[in-house]
C-alpha positions as CSV (number, residue, x, y, z in Angstrom):
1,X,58.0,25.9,220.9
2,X,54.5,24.1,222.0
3,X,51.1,24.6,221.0
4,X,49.8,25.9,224.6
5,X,48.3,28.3,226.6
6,X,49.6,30.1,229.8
7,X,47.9,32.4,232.1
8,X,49.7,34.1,235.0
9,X,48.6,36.6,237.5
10,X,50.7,39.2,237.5
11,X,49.2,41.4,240.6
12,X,45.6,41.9,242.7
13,X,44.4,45.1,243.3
14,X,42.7,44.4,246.9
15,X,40.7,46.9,246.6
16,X,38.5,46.3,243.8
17,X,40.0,42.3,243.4
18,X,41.3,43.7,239.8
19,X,43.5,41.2,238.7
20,X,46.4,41.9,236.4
21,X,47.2,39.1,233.9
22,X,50.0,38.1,231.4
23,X,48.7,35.5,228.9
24,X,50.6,34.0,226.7
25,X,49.6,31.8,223.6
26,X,51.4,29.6,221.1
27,X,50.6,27.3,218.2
28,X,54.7,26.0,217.3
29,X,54.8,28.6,214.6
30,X,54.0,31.9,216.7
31,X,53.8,33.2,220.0
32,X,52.3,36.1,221.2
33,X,52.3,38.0,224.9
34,X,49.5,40.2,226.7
35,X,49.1,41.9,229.8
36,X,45.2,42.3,230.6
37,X,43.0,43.2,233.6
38,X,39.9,41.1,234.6
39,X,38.5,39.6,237.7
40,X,38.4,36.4,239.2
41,X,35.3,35.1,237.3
42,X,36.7,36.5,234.1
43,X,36.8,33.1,232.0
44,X,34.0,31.4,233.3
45,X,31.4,32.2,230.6
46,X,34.0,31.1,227.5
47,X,34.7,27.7,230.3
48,X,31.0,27.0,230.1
49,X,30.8,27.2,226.5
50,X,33.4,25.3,225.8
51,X,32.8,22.7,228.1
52,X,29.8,22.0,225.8
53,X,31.9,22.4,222.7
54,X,30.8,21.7,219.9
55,X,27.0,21.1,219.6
56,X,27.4,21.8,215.7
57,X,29.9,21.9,213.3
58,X,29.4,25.9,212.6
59,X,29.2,26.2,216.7
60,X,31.6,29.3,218.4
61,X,32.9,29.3,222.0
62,X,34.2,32.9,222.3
63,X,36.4,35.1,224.9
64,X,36.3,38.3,223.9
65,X,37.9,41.6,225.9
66,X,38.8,45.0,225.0
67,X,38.5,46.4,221.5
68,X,40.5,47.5,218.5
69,X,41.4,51.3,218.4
70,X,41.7,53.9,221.0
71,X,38.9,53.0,223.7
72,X,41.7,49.9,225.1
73,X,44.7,49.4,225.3
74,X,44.1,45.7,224.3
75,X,42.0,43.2,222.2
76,X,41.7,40.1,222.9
77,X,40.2,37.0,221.3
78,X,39.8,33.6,222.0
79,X,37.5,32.0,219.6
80,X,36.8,27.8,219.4
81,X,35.7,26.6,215.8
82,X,35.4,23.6,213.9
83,X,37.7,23.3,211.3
84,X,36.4,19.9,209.9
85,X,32.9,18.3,209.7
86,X,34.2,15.8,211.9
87,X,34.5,18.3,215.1
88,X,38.4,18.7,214.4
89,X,38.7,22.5,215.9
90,X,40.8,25.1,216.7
91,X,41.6,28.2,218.7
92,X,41.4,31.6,216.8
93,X,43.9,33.8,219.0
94,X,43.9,37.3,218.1
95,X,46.1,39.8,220.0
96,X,46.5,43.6,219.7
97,X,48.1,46.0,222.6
98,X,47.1,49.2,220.7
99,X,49.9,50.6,221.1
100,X,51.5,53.4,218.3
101,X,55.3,52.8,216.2
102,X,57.5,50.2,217.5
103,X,55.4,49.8,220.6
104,X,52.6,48.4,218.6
105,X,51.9,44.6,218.8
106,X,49.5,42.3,216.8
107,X,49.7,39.0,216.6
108,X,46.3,36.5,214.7
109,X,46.9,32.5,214.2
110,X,45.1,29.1,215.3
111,X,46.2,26.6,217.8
112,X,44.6,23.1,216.1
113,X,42.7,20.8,218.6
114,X,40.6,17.6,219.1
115,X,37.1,19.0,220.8
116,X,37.8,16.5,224.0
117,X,41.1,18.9,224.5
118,X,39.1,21.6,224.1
119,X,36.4,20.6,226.4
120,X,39.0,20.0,229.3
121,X,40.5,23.3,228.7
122,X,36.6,24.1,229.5
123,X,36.8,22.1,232.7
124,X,40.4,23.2,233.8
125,X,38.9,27.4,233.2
126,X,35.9,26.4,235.3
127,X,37.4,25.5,238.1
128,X,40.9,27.7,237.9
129,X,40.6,30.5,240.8
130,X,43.4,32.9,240.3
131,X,43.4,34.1,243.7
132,X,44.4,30.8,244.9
133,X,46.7,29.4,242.0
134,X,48.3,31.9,240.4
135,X,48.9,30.1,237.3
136,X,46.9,28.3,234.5
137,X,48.7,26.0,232.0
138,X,46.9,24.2,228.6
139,X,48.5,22.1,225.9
140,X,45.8,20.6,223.4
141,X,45.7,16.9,223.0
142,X,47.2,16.0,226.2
């Protein structure tokens, strides 16, 4: 297993341009899987911030949807954090589907990272248009 990060698009609603994704995130120990809904702009705040990742050593880059508890049926978290004082990071990757007895699913770990990989998974989000490409693939460090 790799450390990585995949995103695939699932389905488009055409109505509303709704689109249905299936990310999936791994660090070599774990690996977790979550459908989510969003739209085709839906990373480009967290792309921005990490992009300019970090400024400080106590400086977050976060992607945040959904909640905890009964509102969603998802949470999920993408948080960027510094690790070391010398900028080593990681990804905080926190998955819940909110779901009840054996269909319940939580997964919480860290995928490490040098800043510059983090900054190009910035770049990559930026410019990634899921209704052209339907799939988005990150490794850190390469």
């Amino acid at each position: 297993m790799k450390s990585e990060i995949k995103i695939r698009v699932l389905d488009i609603d055409p109505g509303d341009d709704t689109i249905h994704f299936q990310g999936f995130f791994s660090n070599e120990i774990c690996s977790t899987t979550l459908e989510f809904y969003g739209y085709s702009d839906e990373f480009q705040d967290f792309a921005t911030n990490l992009v300019e990742f970090p400024k400080t050593t106590k400086d977050k880059a976060t992607y945040e949807l959904g909640e905890k508890g009964d509102k969603w049926d998802y949470y999920l978290l993408i948080e960027a954090y510094c690790l070391e004082p010398n900028g080593y990071s990681a990804l905080k990757i926190e998955v819940t589907n909110n779901g009840t007895g054996s269909a319940h699913h939580e997964s919480k770990f860290e995928i490490e990272s040098e800043p510059a990989s983090l900054n190009r998974l910035g770049n990559r989000l930026r410019t990634w248009n899921p209704l052209k490409d339907k799939y988005f693939e990150w490794r850190p460090n390469e």
